[in-house]
C-alpha positions, 0 to 999 in steps of 0.5 A: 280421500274418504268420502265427505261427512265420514273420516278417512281410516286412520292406520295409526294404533290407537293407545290402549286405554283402560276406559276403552268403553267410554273412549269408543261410545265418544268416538261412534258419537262423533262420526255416528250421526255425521254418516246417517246424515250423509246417508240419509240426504244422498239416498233422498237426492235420488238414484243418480246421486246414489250411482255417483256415490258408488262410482267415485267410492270404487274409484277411491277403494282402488286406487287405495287398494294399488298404493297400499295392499301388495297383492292388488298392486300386482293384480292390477298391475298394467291395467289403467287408472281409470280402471272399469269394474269388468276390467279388475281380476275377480277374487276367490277366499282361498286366493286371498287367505293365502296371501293375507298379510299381502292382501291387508293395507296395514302393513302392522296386520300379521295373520300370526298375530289375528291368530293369536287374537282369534284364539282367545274367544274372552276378546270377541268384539273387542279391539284388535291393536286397539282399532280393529274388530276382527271376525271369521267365517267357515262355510262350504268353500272349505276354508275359514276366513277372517275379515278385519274391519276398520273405523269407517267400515263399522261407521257404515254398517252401522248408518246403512241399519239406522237409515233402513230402519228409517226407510223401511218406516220402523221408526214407530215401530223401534220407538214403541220398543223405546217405550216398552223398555229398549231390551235388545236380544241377539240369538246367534252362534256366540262361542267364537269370533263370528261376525254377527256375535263379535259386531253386537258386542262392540256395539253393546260394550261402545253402549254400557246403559244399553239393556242387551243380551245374546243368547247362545244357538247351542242351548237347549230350546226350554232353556233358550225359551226360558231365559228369552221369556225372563229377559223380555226383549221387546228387540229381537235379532237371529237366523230366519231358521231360529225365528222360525222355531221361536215363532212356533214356541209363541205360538204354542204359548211357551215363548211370551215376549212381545217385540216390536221389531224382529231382524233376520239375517244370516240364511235365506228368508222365504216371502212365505216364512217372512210373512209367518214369522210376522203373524207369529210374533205380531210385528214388522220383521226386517230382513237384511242380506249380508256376510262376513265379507260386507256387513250390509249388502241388502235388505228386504222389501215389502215386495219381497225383493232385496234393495242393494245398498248401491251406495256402498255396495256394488253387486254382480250378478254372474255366470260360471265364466263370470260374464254378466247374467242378464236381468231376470234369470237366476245367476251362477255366483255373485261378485260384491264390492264393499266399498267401506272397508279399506283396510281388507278391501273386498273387490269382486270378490265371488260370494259364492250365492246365486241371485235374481236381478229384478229388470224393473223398478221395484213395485215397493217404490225404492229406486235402488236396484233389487234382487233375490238371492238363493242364500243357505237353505239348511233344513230345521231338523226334528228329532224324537226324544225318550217321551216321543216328544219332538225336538227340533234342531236348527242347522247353524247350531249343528253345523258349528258343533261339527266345525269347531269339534273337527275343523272341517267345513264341507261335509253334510249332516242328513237325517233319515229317520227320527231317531238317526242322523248320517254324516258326509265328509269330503274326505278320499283317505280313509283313515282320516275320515275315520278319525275326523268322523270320531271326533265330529260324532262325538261331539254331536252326541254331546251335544243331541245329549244336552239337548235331550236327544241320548238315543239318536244314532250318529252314523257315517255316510261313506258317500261325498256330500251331495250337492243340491240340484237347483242351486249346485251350491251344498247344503250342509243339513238336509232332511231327507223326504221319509224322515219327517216327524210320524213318517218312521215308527221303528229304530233307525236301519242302516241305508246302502253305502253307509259305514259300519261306525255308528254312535249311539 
């Protein structure tokens, strides 16, 4: 049973229809505002209202998950009913990925078919069998995952925004962008079935009045700043690493929009560079915490802790054994329950990041509970061009070049000089390496060309990639302490322990 105000997840195919636009607009009609409602009055009875709701939404996921998803019916076989949390087996991608068709409720989903899908990239944001939006991720554990998300998992993620616009009191704040125009603009890695891409087109093609555009992380900072500057968002949404950029071009007076709200997401938001970007672009910058795996898990404070959505989401912080880590100290991983999404359920599941729960109430006055989070922290990297100008790169955009051209997801990307940049795979046989290192650089140097950047070296570091020392999670792009802008004059050399391939 679903819970109250939102409908239980219908496992019929919808029939395709060729007025799909106006056929979604009325059905996020009908459930939209009866979830925000819901929402809204179960945060506003208090925090043992909210704890209820989660814990009567765990118990129906796991009893849907055992009737309907074969793999968690023999995981949970021989455990009770009335099941605790710590009692459950906690799940890993790989295990998972493995036995996708097992792990999935609809016994209509086929990982062959989601391939098929996923391979056309002219139907990101659309309906796969007509009912589902499909995304996939790549990271460091090694291997893409794909995420299947159904109605009432996007009615949710959608609520979960529109409630923490209203709490985190934007409401002024989003009717003064109404009033400038309502254009909307999402700076994201749009080439592919990612999650932040493929959720802002649903939500634009369910919304065809709506003034909305994405602009792509892979185009050229002049000609990024230039078609920023003739759409004029007064909403701006990208990775903090993005906006970190973008603020520098305001500041500099190239990039000339006025928001009225900026959203981060994607990547680590530090409380300093929270309050830069903020002075930057002269408005209230909001920042959530989520994954391809649960849209929304957190968003951001004027503490500068992040306040768990305890409602839908249930969050662990833990050690390596995946015991609990107390309050107040930095854990190995974290586990997250979604407990919207029925038909891929997510339960402790290891996110992979690790976290601070805050031991005291929030000094911001939310009761849910908080945490901090140690998330990707990819340096920007800054390279110098023929004319000696600058040219600043931001890490998801490099990375994405190296996954899509090379199919690999652990390797590291390290720049020590201006002019030169090493590559690091998690490759024993050498001969593959060689080969995937041919195919990575070039594609690196197509794009370092199209960015202005024809004389930087691509080389290999024969090196594993390093993992960083406080967090022991990898950082896929580093620079490297003597590599900042003015610390080198001449050509990049080559370091001890890299390989003789090098591009130019």
């Amino acid at each position: 049973m679903a819970a109250p105000g939102i409908p239980p997840p219908d496992l019929r195919t919808e029939p395709a229809s060729a007025d799909r636009p106006a056929l979604e607009t009325s059905r996020r009609l009908a459930t939209w505002w009866p979830g925000i409602w819901q929402l809204w009055w179960e945060r506003m009875a208090g925090i043992d209202a909210i704890r209820e709701a989660g814990r009567r939404r765990f118990d129906e996921l796991v009893r849907h998950a055992r009737a309907h998803s074969p793999l968690y019916c023999e995981a949970y076989r021989g455990l009770p009913q009335d099941v605790r949390i710590d009692q459950l087996p906690v799940m890993t991608r790989s295990a998972l990925m493995a036995r996708f068709d097992d792990w999935v409720t609809d016994p209509g989903i086929h990982r062959r078919d989601i391939d098929r899908f996923l391979e056309d990239r002219a139907q990101v944001g659309e309906r796969f069998m007509g009912r589902y939006v499909v995304w996939k991720s790549s990271g460091t554990s090694g291997e893409s995952g794909i995420y299947v998300q159904d109605s009432l998992a996007l009615d949710v993620y959608d609520a979960l925004i529109a409630v923490q616009m209203s709490a985190a009191g934007m409401a002024a704040h989003c009717f003064a962008g109404i009033v400038k125009g309502g254009r909307a603009a999402l700076v994201a890695a749009t080439g592919d079935h990612f999650a932040s891409i493929a959720s802002w087109t649903r939500v634009v093609r369910a919304a065809p009045g709506l003034a909305a555009r994405g602009f792509s992380i892979m185009e050229p900072l002049d000609r990024l700043v230039t078609g920023l500057n003739a759409f004029a968002p007064v909403y701006l949404a990208s990775y903090p690493t993005m906006l970190t950029v973008l603020a520098d071009e305001r500041r500099a007076g190239r990039l000339r929009i006025d928001p009225s709200v900026v959203w981060s997401g994607g990547e680590y938001l530090a409380p300093a560079a929270h309050a830069d970007l903020e002075r930057a672009f002269e408005c209230p910058v909001v920042n959530e915490y989520g994954a391809s795996e649960c849209m929304s898990i957190a968003f951001g404070c004027p503490a500068g802790w992040l306040h768990v959505n305890a409602d839908w989401v249930i969050v662990e912080p833990v050690e390596a054994d995946h015991s609990p880590t107390p309050p107040g100290r930095p854990s190995h991983t974290m586990l997250v329950t979604n407990l919207a999404n029925r038909v891929q359920p997510v339960i402790r599941y290891d996110l992979g990041d690790a976290v601070t729960a805050n031991p005291e109430r929030c000094s911001c006055g939310n009761p849910l509970p908080a945490i901090r989070v140690v998330g990707r922290r990819d340096d920007v990297l800054s390279l110098t061009a023929r004319d000696g100008a600058a040219v600043r790169l931001i890490p998801l955009a490099l990375t994405t070049v190296i996954e899509e051209a090379a199919g690999v997801h652990r390797f590291q990307i390290v720049q020590r000089q201006v002019d030169a940049l090493a590559l690091r795979l998690d490759i024993d046989d050498p001969r593959r390496r060689s080969r995937v290192f041919g195919a990575a650089a070039a594609a690196l140097r197509r794009y370092l060309d199209a960015q202005g950047l024809p004389d930087i070296v691509v080389e290999l570091d024969v090196s594993p990639p390093v993992v960083d020392a406080n967090s022991g999670k990898l950082r896929q792009v580093v620079r490297e302490r003597d590599s900042r802008p003015g610390a080198f004059t001449g050509p990049a050399s080559r370091g001890r322990g890299r390989a003789r391939m090098r591009q130019r």
